[in-house]
Residue, then its C-alpha position, 0 to 999 in steps of 0.5 A: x836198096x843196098x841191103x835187100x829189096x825196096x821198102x815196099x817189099x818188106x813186111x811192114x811196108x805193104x805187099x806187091x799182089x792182086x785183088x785175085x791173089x788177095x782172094x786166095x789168101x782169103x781162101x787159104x785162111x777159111x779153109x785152114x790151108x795156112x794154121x789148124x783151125x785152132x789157130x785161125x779162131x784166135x786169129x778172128x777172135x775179138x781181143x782188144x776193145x777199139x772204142x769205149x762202146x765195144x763196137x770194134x775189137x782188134x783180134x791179131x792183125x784183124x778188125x773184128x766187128x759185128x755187123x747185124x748179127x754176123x762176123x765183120x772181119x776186114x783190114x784196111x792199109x796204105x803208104x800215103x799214095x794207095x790204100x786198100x781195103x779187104x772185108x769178109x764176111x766167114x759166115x756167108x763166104x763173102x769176100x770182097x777186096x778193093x785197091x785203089x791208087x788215091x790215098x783217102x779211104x775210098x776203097x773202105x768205102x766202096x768195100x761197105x758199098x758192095x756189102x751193102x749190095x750183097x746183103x740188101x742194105x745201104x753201107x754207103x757214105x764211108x759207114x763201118x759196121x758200127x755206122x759211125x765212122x765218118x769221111x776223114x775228108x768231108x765232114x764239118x769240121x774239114x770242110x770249114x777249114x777247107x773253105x777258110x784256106x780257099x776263100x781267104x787265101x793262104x795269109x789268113x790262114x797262117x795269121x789266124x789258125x788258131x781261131x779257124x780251127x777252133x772255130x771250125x771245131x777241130x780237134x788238137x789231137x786228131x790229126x786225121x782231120x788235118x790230114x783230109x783237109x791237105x789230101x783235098x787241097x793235093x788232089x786240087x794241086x791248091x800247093x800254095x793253101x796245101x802249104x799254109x795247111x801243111x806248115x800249121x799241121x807239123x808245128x801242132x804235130x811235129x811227129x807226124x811223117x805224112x804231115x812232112x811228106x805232103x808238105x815237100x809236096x807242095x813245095x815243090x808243086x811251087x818249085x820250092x825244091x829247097x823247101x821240100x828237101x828241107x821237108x823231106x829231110x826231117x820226114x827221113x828223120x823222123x822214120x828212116x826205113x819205110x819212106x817214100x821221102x827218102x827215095x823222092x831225095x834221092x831223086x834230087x840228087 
């Protein structure tokens, strides 16, 4: 970029390391390489209740939980093409970093995995420490619409959403939901249904960037390269900086 280096070395934009490298920040954090331990102790103490319950808080820039009786200190991130996920235990000095380059949260998961390995207990399924999160692609609510869009087809879909989606017990505001749904159908190159899908999902939820982004996708998984520039425009529009859109129209230049 003209103005400094490309969005994905920038703070907000995600960071260019290794899972080894990840681990020694962990280190350089536990030993108070990089604050006083006063500091480091704000850094993990609960500030901010995540849920009604109390399960989950937010301390500054990190999920702080309780996982049966110990500290569960973890962040997850990603651009709509990787995600990554880092948790620790401070307690019992156990770190655990996982990256992958599937944007669904895969690597959440397998970081509850191998904690479960660790401590002798089942963590599996895409389960938090609260053991209520569920898998934003494979649910009831996603798999319903999921099998709607494959099995009757695009048409149907676009002509009865409404009813579809209510009925598959989706909830308007949560556009997670959604989001598994098209991830799905991306990871299957079912363009036409990720179209359907993708075209419901930005009128409900006009604001969403990722909705934008995966649209232009499928469009131009149909070789709809004026469908996804138009797609990809408003995306731009919508987040100017920190795009991955505005470097995929630049490409169809």
């Amino acid at each position: 970029m003209s103005d400094g280096p490309s969005w994905h070395l920038r703070a907000n934009g995600g960071v260019l390391s290794t899972v080894g490298d990840m681990h020694r920040w962990y280190l350089a954090l536990k030993n108070n390489n990089v604050l006083p331990k006063a500091a480091t102790d704000k850094l993990f103490t609960p500030h901010v209740a995540e849920d009604p319950e109390g399960h989950s808080h937010y301390g500054y820039g990190w999920v702080v939980q309780d996982l049966e009786g110990d500290q569960l200190i973890w962040h997850n991130g990603g651009n709509g093409v990787y995600n990554a996920n880092m948790t620790f235990l401070p307690e019992k000095d156990i770190c655990i970093v996982v990256s992958s380059n599937s944007n669904n949260k895969i690597s959440d998961d397998v970081a509850m995995r191998m904690m479960g390995i660790l401590l002798g207990k089942n963590f599996g399924g895409n389960e938090q420490a609260n053991g209520e999160e569920i898998d934003f692609m494979d649910n009831p609510v996603t798999n319903a619409i999921y099998k709607e869009l494959t099995e009757k087809g695009a048409a149907n879909f676009r002509q009865n959403c409404q009813a579809i989606l209510k009925n598959a017990g989706f909830d308007f505001k949560n556009d997670m939901l959604l989001l598994g749904v098209g991830e799905r159908l991306l990871d299957g190159e079912k363009w036409k249904e990720g179209v359907a899908l993708y075209e419901v999902y930005t009128q409900l939820l006009p604001n969403i960037v990722v909705a934008w982004n995966h649209l232009g996708r499928c469009k131009k998984g149909l070789g709809d390269l004026p469908g996804a520039k138009s797609a990809w425009e408003k995306s731009v529009a919508l987040r100017p900086n920190n795009n991955p859109a505005a470097g995929w129209l630049k490409g169809m230049e």
